[in-house]
C-alpha positions in Angstrom: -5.8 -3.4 -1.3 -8.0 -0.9 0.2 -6.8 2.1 -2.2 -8.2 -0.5 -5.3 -11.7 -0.8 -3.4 -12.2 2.3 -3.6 -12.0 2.6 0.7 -10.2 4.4 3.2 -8.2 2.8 6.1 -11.1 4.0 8.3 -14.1 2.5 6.3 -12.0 -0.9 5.6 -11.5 -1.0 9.9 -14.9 0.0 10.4 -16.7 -2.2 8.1 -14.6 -6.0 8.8 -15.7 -7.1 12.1 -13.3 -10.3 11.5 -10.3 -8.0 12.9 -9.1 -8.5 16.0 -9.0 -4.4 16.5 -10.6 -1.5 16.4 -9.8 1.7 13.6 -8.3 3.7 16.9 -5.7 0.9 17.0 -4.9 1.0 13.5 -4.4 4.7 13.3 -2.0 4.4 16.7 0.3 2.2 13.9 -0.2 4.7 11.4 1.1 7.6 13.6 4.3 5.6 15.0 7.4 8.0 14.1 9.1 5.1 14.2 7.7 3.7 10.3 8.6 6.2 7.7 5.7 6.0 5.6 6.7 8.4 3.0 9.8 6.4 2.9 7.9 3.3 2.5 5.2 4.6 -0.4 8.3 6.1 -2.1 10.0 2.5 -2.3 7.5 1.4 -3.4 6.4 3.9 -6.2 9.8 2.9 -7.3 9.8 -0.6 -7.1 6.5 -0.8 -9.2 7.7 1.7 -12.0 11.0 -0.3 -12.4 9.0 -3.7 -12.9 6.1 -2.2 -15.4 9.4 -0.2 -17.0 11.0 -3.4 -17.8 7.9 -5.4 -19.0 7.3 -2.6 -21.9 10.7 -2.0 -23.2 12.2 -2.0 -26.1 14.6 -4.7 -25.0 12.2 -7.3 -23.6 12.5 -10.8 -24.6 9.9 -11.6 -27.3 7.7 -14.5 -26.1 
């Protein structure tokens, strides 16, 4: 949600003192090898395009 706010990942850490961690903590997760976030985004890009590209075609059920 913090891309629709208008915030980074930094400023959304730095400015919530509910979490229960700090923004070097949350850029440790980001740098993992082990998550393929280009992977992830990508999926997800897709995902997204697919469900607006059926809502507005053609074919859609008229309600």
């Amino acid at each position: 949600m913090l891309p629709f706010q208008g915030i980074n990942l930094a400023q959304g850490v730095v400015s919530n003192p509910a979490l229960d961690f700090e923004k070097d903590a949350a850029y440790d997760f980001l740098k993992n090898p082990k998550h393929n976030w280009r992977k992830f985004m990508l999926g997800l890009v897709a995902l997204v395009t697919r469900f607006f590209d059926v809502q507005t075609s053609e074919q859609r059920e008229k309600v």
